[in-house]
N, C-alpha and C positions, 0 to 999 in steps of 0.2 A: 452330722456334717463335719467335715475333717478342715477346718480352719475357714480361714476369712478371704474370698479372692481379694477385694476390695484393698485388705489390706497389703498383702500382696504387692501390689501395685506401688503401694507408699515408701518398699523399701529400696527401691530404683531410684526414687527421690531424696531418699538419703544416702544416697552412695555418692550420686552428683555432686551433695552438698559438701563430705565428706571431700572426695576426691581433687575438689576446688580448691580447699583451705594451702596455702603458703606450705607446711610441711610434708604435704603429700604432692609436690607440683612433679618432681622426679619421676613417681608412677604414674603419673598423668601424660609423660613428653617423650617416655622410653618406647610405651607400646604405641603414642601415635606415629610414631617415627618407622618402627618396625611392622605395625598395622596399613600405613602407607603403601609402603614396598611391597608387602605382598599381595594389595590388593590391586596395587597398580599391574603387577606379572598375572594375577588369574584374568586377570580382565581380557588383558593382551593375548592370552591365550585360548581363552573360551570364544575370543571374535573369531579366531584365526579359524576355530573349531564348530560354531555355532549353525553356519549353514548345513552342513555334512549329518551333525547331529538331528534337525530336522526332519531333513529326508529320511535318514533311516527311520527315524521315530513313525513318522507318516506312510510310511510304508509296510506298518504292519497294519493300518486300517481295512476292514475288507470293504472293498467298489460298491459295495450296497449303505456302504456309511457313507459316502462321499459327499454328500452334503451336508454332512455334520464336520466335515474337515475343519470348518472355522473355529468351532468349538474345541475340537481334540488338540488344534495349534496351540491352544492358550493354556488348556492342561499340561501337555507336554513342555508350553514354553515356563509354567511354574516348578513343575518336575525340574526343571535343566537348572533354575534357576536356583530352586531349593540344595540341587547337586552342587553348585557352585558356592551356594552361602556355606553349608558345609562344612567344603573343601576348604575356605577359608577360616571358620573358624576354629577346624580342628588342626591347620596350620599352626594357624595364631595363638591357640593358644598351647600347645606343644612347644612351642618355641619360649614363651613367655611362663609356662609351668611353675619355673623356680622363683622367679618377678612376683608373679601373681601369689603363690603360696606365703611370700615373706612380703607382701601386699598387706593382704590377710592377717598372720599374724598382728602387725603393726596398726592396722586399722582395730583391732579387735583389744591391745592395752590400751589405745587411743579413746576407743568408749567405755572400756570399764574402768576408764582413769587409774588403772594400773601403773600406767608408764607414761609422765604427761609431756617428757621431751623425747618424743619418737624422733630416732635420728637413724640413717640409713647406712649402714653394714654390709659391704660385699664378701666378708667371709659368712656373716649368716646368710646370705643367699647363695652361696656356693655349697652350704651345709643342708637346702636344700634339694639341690636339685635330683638326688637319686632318688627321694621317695614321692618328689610332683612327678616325673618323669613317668615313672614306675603310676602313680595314677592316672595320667592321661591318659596312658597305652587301656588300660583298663573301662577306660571312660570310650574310648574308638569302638573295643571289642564287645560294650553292650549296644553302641551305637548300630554301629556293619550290618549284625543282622536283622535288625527292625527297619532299618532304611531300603536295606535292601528288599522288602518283605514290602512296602513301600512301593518303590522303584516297578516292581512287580504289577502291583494292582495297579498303578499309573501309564501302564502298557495294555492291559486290557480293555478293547473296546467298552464301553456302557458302566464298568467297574470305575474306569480310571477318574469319571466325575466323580467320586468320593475319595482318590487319593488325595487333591487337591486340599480338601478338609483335612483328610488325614494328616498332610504335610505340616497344616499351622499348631495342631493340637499336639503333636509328636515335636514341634520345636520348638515349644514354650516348655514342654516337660524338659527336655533334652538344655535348652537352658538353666532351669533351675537346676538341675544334676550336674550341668557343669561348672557352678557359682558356687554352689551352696556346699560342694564339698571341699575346697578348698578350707575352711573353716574346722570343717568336719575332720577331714586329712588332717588337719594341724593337732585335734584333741584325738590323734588316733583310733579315730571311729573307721568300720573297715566298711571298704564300699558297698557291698552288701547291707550293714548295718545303715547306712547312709543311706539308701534308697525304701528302707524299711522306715526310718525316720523320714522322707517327703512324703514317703504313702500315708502314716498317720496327719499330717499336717498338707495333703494333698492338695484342697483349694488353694492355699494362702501360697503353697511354691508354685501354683502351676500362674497363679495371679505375680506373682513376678517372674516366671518365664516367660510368660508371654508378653508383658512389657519392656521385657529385656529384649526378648525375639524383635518385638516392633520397633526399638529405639538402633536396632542393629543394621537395617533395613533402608535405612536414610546416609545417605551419603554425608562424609565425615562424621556427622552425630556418631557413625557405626563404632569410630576409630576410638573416642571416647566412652562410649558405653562399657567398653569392655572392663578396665579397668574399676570406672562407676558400678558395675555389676558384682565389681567383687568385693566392694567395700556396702554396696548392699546387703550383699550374702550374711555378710559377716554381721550386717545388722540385725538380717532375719535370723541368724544363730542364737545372737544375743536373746535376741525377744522372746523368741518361739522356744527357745531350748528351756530357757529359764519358768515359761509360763505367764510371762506377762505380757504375751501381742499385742494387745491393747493400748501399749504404753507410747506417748506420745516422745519417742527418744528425744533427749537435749543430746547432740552431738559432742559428745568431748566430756561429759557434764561426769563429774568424781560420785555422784546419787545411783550411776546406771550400774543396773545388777551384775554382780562380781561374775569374773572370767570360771566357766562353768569345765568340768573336768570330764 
């Protein structure tokens, strides 16, 4: 069995914890402020959109389904909505790429008490930004065609009740790949190499993608999570990379296993 779901789950809660603390307050107030904004413009734009998208959806049912319409509304109305989350997170965090990366780093001297006055640097996050950039794009283009492959079976009559499944299990994966390589990016692990590392440790990231998926999901919590998601990441690095899962992290603690290469 390739890791722990269970534990998974726990490192969502140490991202919160992390992300709370007085020194990290800056990456807690940048993304909710820029997380705001864009989520208030999809909103505004998916209503404006939402009727139209509908109809066309419901109209590829064939007249002998038609009393299954109540059912297919609701698939489709998750489809739309999975479209929407997304579109927002692959926004949000493209925009925030360089923030997040140097997030990351700082949370990750932070627990291997490397470096115990993290203090924040706008030329180290401008020294970022070509190689987070250059990741997310990379992160869209494994994204695109599974979604769309997706999107697909969510259109087919009798099929599409299992994209709905499909949707939640493919966005906790899609989660954890997009948390957990920040960290990874940082020890120049290449993305490839990085999706080979969640597949060995497969439960335990898909057990914090999908708590990350669900925490994203709840209005405002979503705006926070993001952020809390990367300093879990970083936690799952730590633990998982080193070999010690198990370990009950003290947050900050100068004991926790050295910054791994």
């Amino acid at each position: 069995m390739n890791g722990n779901f269970f534990r998974g789950l726990s490192y969502l809660i140490q991202g919160f914890k992390i992300i709370c603390q007085p020194k990290f307050r800056l990456f807690l107030l940048v993304p909710f402020c820029v997380n705001v904004g864009l989520f208030t413009l999809l909103i505004l734009w998916a209503k404006s959109l939402f009727s139209g998208w509908m109809t066309s959806l419901l109209s590829w049912m064939p007249e002998w389904l038609g009393f299954l319409e109540w059912l297919f509304w609701g698939v489709y109305l998750v489809v739309i909505l999975m479209t929407l989350f997304y579109g927002f997170i692959a926004a949000a965090n493209l925009i925030g790429a360089p923030f997040y990366g140097y997030l990351a780093e700082m949370t990750e001297k932070h627990l291997t008490g490397k470096d115990n006055e993290v203090e924040f640097s706008w030329k180290e996050l401008a020294r970022l930004i070509p190689s987070t950039v250059k990741r997310e794009l990379q992160k869209i283009l494994y994204y695109l065609p599974r979604v769309l492959g997706l999107l697909i079976l969510g259109l087919i009559p009798g099929l599409n009740v299992f994209a709905a499944l499909g949707w939640i299990i493919f966005s906790g994966w899609m989660m954890a790949i997009q948390y957990i390589d920040y960290p990874a990016d940082n020890h120049k692990m290449s993305f490839p190499e990085m999706r080979s590392y969640l597949s060995a440790h497969r439960f335990t990231a898909l057990g914090f993608g999908m708590i990350t998926f669900g925490a994203t999901l709840f209005p405002l919590l979503n705006f926070l999570a993001l952020p809390a998601a990367v300093c879990g990441a970083v936690a799952f690095w730590v633990n998982e990379k080193s070999g010690v899962g198990n370990i009950n992290m003290e947050i900050g603690a100068s004991s926790t296993p050295e910054r791994l290469r």
